[in-house]
Biopython code that builds the backbone (N, CA, C, O; Angstrom):
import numpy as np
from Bio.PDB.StructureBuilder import StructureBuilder

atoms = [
    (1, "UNK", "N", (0.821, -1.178, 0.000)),
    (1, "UNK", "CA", (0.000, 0.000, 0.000)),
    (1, "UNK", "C", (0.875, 1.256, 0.000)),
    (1, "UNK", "O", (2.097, 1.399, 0.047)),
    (2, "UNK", "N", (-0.115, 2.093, -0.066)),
    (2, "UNK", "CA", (1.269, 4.005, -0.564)),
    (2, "UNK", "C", (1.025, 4.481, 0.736)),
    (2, "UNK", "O", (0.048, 4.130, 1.398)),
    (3, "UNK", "N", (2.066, 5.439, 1.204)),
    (3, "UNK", "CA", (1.885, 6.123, 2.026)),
    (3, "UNK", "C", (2.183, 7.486, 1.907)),
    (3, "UNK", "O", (3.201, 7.971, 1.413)),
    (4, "UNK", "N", (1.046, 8.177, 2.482)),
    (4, "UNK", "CA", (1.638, 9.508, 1.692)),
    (4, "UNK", "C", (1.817, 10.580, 2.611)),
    (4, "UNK", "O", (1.725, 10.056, 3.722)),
    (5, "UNK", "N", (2.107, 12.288, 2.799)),
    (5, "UNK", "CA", (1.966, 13.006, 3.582)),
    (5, "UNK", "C", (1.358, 14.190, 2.769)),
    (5, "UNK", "O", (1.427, 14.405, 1.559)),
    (6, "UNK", "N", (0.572, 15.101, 4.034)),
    (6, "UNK", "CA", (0.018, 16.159, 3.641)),
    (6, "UNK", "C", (-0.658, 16.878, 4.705)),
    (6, "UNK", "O", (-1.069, 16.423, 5.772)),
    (7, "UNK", "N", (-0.722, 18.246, 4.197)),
    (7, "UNK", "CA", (-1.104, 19.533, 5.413)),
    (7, "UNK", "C", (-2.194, 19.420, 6.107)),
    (7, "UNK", "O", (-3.214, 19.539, 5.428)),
    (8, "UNK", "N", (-2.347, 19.234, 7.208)),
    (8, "UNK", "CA", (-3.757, 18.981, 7.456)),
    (8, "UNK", "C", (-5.257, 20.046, 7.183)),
    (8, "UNK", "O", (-6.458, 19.859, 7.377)),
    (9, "UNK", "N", (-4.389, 21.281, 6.605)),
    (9, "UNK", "CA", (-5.151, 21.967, 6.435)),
    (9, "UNK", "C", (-5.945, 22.190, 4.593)),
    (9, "UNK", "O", (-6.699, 23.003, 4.058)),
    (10, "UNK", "N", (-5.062, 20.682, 4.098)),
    (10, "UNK", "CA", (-5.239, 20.946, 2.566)),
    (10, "UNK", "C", (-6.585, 20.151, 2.558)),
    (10, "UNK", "O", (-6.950, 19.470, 3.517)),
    (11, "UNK", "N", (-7.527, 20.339, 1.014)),
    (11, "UNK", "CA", (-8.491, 20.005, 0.821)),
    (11, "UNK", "C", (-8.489, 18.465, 1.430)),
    (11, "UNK", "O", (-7.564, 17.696, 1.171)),
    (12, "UNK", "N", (-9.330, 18.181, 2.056)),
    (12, "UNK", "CA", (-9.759, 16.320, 1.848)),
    (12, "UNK", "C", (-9.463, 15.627, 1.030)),
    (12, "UNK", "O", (-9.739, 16.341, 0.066)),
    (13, "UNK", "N", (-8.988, 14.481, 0.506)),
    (13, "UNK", "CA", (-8.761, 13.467, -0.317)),
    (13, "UNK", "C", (-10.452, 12.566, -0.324)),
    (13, "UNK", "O", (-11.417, 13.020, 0.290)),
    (14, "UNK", "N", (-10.492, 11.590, -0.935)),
    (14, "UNK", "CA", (-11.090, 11.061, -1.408)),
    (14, "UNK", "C", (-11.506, 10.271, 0.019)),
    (14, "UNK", "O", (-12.616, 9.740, 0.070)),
    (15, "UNK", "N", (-10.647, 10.205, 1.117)),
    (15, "UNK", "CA", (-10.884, 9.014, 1.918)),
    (15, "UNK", "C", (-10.589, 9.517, 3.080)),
    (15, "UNK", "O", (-9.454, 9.485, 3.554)),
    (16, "UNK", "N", (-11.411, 9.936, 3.539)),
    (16, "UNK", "CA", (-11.194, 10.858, 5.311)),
    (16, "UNK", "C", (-10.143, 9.672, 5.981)),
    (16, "UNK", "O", (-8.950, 9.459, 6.199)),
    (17, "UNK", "N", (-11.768, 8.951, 6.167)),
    (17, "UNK", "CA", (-10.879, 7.575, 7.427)),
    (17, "UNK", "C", (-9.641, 7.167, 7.377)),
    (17, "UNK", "O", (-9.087, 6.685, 8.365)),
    (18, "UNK", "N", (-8.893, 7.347, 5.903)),
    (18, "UNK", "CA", (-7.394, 6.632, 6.033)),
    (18, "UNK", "C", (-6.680, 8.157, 6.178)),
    (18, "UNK", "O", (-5.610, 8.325, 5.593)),
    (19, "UNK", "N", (-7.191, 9.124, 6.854)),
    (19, "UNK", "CA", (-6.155, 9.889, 6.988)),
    (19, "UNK", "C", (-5.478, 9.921, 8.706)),
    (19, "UNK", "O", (-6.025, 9.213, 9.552)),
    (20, "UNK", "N", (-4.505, 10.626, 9.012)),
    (20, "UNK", "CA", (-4.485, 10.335, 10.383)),
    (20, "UNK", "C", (-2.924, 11.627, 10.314)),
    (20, "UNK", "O", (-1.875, 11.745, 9.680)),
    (21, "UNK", "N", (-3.926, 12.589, 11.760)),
    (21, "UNK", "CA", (-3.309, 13.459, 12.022)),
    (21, "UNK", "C", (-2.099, 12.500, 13.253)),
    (21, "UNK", "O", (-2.350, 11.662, 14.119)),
    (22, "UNK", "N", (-0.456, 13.279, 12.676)),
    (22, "UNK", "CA", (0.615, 12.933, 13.630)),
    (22, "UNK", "C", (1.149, 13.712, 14.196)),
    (22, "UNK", "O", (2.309, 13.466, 14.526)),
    (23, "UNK", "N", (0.585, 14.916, 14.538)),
    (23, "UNK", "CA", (1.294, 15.946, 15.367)),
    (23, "UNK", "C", (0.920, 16.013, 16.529)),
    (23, "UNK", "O", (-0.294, 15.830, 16.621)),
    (24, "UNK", "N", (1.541, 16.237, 17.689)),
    (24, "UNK", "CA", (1.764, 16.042, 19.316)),
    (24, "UNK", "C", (0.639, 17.294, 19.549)),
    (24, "UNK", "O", (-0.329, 16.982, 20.242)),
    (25, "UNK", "N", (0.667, 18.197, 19.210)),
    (25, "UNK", "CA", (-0.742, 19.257, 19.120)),
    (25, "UNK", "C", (-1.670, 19.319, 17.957)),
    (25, "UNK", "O", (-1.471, 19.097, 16.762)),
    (26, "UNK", "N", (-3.051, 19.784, 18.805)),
    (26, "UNK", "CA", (-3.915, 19.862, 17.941)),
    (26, "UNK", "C", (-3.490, 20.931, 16.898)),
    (26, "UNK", "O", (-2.665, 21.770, 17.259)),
    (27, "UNK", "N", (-4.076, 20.979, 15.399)),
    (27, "UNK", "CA", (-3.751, 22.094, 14.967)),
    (27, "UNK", "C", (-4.553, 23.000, 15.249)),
    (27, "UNK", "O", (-5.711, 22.831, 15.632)),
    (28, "UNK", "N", (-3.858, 24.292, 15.040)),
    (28, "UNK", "CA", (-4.547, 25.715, 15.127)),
    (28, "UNK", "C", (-5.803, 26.458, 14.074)),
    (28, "UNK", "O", (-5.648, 26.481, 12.853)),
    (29, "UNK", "N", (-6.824, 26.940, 14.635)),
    (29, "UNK", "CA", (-8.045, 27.150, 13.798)),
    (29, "UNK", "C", (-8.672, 26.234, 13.258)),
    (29, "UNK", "O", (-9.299, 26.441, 12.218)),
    (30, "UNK", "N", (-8.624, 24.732, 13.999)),
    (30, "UNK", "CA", (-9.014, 23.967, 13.058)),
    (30, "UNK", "C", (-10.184, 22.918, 14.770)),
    (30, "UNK", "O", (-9.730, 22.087, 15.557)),
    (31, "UNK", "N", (-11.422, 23.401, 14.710)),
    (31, "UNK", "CA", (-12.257, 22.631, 15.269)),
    (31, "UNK", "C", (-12.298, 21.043, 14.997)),
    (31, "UNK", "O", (-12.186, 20.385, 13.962)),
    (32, "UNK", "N", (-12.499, 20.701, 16.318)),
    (32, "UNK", "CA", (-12.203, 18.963, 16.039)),
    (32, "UNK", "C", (-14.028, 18.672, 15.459)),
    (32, "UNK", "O", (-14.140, 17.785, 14.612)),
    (33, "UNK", "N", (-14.922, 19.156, 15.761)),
    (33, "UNK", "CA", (-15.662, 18.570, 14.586)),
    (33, "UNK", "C", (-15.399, 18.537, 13.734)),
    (33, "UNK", "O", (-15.620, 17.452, 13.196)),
    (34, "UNK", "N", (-14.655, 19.729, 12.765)),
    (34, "UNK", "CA", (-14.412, 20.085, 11.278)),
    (34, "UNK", "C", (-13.089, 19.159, 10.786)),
    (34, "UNK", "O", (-12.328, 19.287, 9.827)),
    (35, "UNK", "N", (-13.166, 18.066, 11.989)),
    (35, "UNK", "CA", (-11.521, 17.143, 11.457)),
    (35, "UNK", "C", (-11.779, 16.384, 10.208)),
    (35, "UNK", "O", (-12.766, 15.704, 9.927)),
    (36, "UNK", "N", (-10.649, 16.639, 9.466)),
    (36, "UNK", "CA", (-10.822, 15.938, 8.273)),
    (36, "UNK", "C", (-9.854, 14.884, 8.341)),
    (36, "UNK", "O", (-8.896, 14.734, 7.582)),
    (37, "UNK", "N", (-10.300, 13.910, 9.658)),
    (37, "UNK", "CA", (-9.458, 12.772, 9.651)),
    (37, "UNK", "C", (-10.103, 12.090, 11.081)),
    (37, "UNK", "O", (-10.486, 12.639, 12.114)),
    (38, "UNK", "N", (-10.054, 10.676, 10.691)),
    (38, "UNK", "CA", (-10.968, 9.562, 11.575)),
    (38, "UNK", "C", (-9.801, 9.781, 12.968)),
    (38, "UNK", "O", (-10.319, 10.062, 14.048)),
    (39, "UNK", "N", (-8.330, 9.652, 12.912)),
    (39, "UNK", "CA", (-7.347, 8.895, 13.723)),
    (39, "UNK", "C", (-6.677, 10.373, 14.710)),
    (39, "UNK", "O", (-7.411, 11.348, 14.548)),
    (40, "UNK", "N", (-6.129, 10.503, 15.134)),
    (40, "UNK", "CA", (-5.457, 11.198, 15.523)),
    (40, "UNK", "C", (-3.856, 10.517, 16.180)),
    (40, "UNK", "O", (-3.822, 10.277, 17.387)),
    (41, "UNK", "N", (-3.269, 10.388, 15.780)),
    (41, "UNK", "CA", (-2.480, 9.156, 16.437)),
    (41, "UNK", "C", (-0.567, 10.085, 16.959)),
    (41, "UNK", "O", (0.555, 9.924, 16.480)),
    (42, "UNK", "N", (-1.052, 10.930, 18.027)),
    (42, "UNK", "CA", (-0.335, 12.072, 19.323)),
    (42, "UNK", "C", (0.936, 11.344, 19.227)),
    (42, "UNK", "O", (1.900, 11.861, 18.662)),
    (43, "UNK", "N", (1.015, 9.707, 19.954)),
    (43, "UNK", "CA", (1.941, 9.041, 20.103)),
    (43, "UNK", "C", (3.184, 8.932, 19.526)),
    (43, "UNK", "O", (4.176, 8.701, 20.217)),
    (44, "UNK", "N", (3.246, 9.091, 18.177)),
    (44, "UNK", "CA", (4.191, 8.616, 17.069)),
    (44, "UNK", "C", (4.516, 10.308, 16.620)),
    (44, "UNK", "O", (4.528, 10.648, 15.437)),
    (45, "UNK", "N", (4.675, 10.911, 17.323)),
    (45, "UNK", "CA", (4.870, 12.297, 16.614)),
    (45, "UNK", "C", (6.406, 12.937, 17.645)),
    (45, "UNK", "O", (6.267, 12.418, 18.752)),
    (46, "UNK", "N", (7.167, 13.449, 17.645)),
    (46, "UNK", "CA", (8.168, 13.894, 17.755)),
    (46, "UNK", "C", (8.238, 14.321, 19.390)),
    (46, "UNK", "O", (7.137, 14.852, 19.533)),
    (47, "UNK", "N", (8.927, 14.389, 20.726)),
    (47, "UNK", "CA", (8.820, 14.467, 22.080)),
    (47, "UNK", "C", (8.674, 16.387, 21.982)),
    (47, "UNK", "O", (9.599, 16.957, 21.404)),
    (48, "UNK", "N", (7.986, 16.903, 22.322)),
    (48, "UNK", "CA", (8.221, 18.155, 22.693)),
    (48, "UNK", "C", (9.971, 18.679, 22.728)),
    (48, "UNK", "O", (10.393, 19.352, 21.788)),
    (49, "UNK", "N", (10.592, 18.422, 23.508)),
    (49, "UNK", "CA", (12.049, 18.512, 23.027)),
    (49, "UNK", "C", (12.385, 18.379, 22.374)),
    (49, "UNK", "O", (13.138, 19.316, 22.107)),
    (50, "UNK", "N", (12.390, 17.421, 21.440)),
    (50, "UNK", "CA", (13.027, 17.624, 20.346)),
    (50, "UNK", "C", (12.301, 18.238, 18.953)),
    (50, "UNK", "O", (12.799, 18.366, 17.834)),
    (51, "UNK", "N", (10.892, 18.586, 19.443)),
    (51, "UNK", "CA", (10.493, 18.992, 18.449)),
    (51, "UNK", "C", (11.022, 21.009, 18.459)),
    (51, "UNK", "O", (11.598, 21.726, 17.642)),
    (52, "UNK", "N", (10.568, 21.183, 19.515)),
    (52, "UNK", "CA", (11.516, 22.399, 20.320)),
    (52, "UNK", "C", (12.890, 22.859, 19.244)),
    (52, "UNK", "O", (13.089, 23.675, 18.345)),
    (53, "UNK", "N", (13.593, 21.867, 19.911)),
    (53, "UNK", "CA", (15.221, 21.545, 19.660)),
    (53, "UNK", "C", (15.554, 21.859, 18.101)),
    (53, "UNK", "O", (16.542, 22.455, 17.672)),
    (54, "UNK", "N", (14.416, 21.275, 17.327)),
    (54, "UNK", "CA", (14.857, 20.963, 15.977)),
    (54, "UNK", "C", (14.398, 22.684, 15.236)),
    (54, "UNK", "O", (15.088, 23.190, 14.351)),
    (55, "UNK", "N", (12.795, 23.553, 15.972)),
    (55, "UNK", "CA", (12.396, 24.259, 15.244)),
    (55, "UNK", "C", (12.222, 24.706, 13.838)),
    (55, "UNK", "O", (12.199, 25.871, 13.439)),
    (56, "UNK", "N", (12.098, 23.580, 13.121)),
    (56, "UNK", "CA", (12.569, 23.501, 11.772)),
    (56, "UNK", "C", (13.544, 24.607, 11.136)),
    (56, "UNK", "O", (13.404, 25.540, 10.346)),
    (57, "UNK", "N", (14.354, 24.174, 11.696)),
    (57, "UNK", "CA", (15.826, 24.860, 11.462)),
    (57, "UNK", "C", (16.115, 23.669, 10.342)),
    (57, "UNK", "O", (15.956, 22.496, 10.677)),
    (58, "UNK", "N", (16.675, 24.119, 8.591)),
    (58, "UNK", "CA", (17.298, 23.425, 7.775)),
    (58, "UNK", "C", (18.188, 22.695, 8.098)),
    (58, "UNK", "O", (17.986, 21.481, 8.119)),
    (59, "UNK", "N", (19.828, 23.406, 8.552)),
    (59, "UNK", "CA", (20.487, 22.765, 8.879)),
    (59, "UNK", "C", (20.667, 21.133, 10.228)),
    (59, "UNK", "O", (21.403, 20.163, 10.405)),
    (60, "UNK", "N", (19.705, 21.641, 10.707)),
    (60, "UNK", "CA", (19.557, 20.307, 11.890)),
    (60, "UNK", "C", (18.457, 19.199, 11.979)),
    (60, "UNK", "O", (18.004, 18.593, 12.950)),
    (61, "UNK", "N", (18.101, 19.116, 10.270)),
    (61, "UNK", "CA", (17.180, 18.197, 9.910)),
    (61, "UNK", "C", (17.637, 16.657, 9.824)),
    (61, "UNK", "O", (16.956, 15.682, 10.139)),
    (62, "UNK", "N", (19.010, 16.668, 9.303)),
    (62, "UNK", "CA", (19.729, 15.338, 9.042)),
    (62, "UNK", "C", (19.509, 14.637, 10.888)),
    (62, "UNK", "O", (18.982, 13.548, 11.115)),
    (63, "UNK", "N", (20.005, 15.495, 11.878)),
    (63, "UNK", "CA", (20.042, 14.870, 13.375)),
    (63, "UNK", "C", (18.795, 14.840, 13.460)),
    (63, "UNK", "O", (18.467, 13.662, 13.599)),
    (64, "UNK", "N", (17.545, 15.783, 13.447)),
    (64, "UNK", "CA", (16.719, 15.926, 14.122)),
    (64, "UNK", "C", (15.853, 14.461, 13.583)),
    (64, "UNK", "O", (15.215, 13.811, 14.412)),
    (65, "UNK", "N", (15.916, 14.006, 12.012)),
    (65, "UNK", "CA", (15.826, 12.665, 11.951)),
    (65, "UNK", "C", (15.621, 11.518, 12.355)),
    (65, "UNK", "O", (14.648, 10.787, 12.538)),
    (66, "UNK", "N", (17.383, 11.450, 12.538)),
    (66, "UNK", "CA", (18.093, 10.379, 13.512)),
    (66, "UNK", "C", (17.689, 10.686, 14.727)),
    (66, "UNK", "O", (16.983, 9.678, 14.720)),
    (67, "UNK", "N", (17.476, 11.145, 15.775)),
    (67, "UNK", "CA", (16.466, 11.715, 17.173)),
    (67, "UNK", "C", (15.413, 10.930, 16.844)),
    (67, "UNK", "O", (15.184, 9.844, 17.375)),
    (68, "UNK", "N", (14.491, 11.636, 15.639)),
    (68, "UNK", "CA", (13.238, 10.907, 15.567)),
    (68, "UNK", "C", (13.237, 9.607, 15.772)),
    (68, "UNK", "O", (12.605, 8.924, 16.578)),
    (69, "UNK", "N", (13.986, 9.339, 14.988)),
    (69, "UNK", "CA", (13.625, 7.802, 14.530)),
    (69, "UNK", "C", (14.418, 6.491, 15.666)),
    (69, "UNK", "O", (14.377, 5.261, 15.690)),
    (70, "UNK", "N", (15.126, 7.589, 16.534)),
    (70, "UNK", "CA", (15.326, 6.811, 17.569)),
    (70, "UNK", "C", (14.167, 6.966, 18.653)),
    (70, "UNK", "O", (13.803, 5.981, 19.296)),
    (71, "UNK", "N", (13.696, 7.998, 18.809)),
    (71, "UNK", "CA", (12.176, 8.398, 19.016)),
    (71, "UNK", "C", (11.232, 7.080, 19.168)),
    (71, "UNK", "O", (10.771, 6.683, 20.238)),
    (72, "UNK", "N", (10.995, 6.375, 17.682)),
    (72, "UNK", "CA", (10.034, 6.114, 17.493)),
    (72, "UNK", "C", (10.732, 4.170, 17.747)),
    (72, "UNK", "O", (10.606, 3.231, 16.961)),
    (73, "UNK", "N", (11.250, 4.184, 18.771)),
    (73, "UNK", "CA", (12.059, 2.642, 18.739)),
    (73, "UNK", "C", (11.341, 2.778, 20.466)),
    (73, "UNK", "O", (10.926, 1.650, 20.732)),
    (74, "UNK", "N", (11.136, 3.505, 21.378)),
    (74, "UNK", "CA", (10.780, 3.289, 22.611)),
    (74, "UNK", "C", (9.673, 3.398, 22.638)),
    (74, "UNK", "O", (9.286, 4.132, 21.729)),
    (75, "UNK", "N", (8.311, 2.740, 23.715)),
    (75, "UNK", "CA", (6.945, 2.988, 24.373)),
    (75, "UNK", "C", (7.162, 4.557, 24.470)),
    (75, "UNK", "O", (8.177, 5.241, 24.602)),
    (76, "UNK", "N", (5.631, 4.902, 24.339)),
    (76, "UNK", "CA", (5.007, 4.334, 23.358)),
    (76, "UNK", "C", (4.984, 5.031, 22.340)),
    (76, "UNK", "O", (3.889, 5.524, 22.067)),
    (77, "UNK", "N", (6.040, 5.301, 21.504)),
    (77, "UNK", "CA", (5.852, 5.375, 20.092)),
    (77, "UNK", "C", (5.865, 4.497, 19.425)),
    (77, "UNK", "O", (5.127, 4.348, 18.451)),
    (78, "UNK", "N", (6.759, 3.682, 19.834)),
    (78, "UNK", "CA", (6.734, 2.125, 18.702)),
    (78, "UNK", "C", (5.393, 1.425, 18.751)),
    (78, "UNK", "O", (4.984, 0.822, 17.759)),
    (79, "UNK", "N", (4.760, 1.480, 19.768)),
    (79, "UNK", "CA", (3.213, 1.223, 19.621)),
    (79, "UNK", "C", (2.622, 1.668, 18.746)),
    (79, "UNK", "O", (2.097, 0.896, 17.943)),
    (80, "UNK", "N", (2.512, 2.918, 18.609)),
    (80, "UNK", "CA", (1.687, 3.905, 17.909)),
    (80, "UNK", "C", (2.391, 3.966, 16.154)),
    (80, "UNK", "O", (1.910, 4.800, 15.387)),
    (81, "UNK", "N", (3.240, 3.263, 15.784)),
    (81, "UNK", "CA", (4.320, 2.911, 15.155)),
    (81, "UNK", "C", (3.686, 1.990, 14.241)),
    (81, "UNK", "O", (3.567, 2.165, 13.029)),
    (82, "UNK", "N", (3.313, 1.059, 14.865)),
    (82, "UNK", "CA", (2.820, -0.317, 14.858)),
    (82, "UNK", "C", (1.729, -0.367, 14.212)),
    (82, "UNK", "O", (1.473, -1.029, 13.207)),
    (83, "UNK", "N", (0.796, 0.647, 15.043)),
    (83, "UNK", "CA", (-0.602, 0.630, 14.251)),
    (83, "UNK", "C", (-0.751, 1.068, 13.309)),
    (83, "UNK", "O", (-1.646, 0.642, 12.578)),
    (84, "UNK", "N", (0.098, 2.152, 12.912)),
    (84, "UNK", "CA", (0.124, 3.140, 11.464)),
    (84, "UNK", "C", (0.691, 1.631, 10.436)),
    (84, "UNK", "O", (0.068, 1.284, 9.433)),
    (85, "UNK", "N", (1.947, 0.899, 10.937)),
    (85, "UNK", "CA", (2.259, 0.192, 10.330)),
    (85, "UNK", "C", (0.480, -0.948, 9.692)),
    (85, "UNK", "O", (0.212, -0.962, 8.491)),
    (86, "UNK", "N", (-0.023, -1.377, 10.258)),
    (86, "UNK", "CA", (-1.060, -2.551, 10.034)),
    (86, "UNK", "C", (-1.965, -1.638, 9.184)),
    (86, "UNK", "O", (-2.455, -1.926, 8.092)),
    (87, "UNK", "N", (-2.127, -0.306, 9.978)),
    (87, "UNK", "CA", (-2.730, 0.779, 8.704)),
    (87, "UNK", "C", (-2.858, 0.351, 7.276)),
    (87, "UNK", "O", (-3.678, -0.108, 6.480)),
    (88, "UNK", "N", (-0.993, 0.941, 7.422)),
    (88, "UNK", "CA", (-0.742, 1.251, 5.895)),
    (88, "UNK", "C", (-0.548, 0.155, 5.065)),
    (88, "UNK", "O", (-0.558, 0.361, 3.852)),
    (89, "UNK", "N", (-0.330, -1.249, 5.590)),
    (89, "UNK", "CA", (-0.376, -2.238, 4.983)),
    (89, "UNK", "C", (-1.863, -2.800, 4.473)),
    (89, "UNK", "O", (-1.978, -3.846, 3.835)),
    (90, "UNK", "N", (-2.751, -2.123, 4.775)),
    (90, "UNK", "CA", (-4.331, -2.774, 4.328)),
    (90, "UNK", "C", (-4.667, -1.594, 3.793)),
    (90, "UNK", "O", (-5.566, -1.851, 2.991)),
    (91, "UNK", "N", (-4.410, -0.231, 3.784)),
    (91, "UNK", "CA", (-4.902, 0.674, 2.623)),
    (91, "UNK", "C", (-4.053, 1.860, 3.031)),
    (91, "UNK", "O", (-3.519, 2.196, 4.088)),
    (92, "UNK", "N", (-4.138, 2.496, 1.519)),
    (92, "UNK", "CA", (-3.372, 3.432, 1.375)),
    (92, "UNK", "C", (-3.509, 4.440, 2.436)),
    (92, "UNK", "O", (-4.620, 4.392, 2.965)),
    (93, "UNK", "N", (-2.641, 5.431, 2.959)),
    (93, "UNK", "CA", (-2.580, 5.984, 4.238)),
    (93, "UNK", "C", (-2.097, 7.466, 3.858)),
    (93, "UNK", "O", (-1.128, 7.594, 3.109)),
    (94, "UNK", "N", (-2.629, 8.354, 4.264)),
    (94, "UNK", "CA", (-2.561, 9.654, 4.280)),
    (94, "UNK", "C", (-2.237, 10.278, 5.743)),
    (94, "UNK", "O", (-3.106, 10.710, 6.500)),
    (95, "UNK", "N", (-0.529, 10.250, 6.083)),
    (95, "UNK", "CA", (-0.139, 11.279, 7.455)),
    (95, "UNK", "C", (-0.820, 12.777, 7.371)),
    (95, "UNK", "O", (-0.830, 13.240, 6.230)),
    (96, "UNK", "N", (-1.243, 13.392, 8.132)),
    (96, "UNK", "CA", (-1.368, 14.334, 8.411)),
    (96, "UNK", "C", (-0.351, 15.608, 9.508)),
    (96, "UNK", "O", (-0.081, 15.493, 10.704)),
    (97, "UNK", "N", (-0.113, 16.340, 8.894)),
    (97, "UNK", "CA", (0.564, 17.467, 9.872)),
    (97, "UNK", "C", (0.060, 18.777, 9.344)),
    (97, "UNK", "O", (-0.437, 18.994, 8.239)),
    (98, "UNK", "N", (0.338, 19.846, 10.612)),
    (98, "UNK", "CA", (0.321, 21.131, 10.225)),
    (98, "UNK", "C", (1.547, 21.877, 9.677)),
    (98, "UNK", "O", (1.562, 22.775, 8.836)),
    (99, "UNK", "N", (2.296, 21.463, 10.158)),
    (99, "UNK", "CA", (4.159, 21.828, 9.239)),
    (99, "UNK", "C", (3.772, 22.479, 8.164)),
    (99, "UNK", "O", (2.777, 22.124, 7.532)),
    (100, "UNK", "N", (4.566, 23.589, 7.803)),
    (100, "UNK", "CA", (4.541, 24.131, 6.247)),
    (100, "UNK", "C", (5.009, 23.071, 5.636)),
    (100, "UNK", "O", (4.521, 22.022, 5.216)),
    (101, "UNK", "N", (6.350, 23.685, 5.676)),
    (101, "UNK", "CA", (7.389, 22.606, 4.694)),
    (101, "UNK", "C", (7.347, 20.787, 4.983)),
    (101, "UNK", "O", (7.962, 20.159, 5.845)),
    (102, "UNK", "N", (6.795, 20.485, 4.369)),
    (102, "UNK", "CA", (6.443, 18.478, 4.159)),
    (102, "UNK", "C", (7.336, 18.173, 4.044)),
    (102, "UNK", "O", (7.536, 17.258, 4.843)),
    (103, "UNK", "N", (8.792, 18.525, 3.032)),
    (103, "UNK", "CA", (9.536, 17.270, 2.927)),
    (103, "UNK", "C", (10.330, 17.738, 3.968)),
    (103, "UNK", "O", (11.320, 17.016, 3.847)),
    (104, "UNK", "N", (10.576, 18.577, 5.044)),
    (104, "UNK", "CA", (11.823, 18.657, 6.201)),
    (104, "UNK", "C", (10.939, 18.643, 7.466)),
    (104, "UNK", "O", (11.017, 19.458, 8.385)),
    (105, "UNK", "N", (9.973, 17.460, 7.371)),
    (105, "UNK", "CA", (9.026, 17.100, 8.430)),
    (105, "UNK", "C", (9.329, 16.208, 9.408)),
    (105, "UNK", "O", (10.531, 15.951, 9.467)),
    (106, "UNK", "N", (8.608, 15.627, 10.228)),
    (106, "UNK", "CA", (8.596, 14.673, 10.705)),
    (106, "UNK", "C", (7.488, 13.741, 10.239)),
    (106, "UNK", "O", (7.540, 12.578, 10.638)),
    (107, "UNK", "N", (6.488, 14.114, 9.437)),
    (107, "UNK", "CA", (6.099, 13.545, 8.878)),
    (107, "UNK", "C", (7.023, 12.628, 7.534)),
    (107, "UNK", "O", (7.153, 11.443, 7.226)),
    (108, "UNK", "N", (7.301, 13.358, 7.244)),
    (108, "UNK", "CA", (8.387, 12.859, 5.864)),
    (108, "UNK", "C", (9.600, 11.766, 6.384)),
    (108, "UNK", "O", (10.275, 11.032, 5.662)),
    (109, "UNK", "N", (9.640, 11.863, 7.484)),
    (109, "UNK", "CA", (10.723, 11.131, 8.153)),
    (109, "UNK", "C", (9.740, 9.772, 8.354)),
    (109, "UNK", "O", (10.034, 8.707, 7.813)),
    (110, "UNK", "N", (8.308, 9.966, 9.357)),
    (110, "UNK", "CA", (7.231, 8.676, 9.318)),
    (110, "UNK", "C", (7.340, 8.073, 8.237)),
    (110, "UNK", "O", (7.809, 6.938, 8.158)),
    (111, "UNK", "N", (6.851, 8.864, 7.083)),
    (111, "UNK", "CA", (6.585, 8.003, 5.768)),
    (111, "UNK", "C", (7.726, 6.937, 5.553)),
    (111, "UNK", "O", (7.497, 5.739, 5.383)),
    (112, "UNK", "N", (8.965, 7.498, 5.579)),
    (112, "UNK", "CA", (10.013, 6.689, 5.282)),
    (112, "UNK", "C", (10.228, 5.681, 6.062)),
    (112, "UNK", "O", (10.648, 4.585, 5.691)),
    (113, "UNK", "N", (9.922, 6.032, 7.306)),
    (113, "UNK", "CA", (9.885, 5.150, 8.145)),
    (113, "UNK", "C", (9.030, 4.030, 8.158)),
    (113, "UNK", "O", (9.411, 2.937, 8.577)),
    (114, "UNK", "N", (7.516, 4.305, 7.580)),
    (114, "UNK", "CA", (6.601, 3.329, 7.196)),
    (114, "UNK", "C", (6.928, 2.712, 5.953)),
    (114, "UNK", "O", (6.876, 1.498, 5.756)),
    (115, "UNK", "N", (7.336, 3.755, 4.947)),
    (115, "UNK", "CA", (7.841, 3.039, 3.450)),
    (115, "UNK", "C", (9.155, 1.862, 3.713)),
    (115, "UNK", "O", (9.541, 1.263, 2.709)),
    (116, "UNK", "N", (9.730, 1.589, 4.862)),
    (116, "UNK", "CA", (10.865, 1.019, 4.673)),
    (116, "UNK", "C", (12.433, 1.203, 4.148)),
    (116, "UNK", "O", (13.307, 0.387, 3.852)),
    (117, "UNK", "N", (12.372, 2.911, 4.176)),
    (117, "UNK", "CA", (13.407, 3.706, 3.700)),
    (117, "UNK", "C", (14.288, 3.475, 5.070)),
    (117, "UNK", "O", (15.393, 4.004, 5.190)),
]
sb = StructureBuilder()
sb.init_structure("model")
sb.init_model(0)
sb.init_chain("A")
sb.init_seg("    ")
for serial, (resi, resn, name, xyz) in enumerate(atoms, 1):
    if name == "N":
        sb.init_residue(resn, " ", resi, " ")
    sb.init_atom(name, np.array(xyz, "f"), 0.0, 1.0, " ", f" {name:<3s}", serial, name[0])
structure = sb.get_structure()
């Protein structure tokens, strides 16, 4: 199955339910009735520190990465890890974040992480 990323604030796709917001906060201006996504899945999203730490600063994307993705090897992210994994293996999967920039995300880092990169 594909896995993909995108703003949570961009139009809907075709398939609410397979979308699933991964950011540690709710996003801003955006009412949880008006969610355009079944999951919310807090767990698997970056520790406050290091999300802090990293401030999407360019240069400290390569570490802030490697952080993540050591991140996502302890309880309970690897839980929350897990389920995105069984997700994305039975249908295509749409991450959600509020991040501008997608590809110097932590989303973009998930995907790869789910793609097997």
């Amino acid at each position: 199955m594909k896995v993909g990323i995108a703003r949570v604030y961009d139009e809907v796709g075709k398939d609410p339910d397979r979308r699933v917001l991964v950011d540690r906060l709710w996003p801003r201006g955006l009412a949880r009735s008006d969610a355009p996504f079944e999951k919310w899945a807090k767990d698997v999203a970056p520790s406050s520190q290091l999300r802090t730490w990293y401030g999407h600063v360019e240069a400290r994307f390569a570490e802030f990465a490697r952080r993540y993705r050591h991140e996502l090897t302890v309880p309970p992210a690897r839980e929350a890890l897990e389920e995105l994994r069984v997700q994305a293996a039975t249908a295509d999967t749409v991450l959600l974040t509020a991040t501008k920039t997608l590809k110097r995300s932590h989303a973009a880092v998930l995907k790869n992480v789910l793609s097997g990169d």
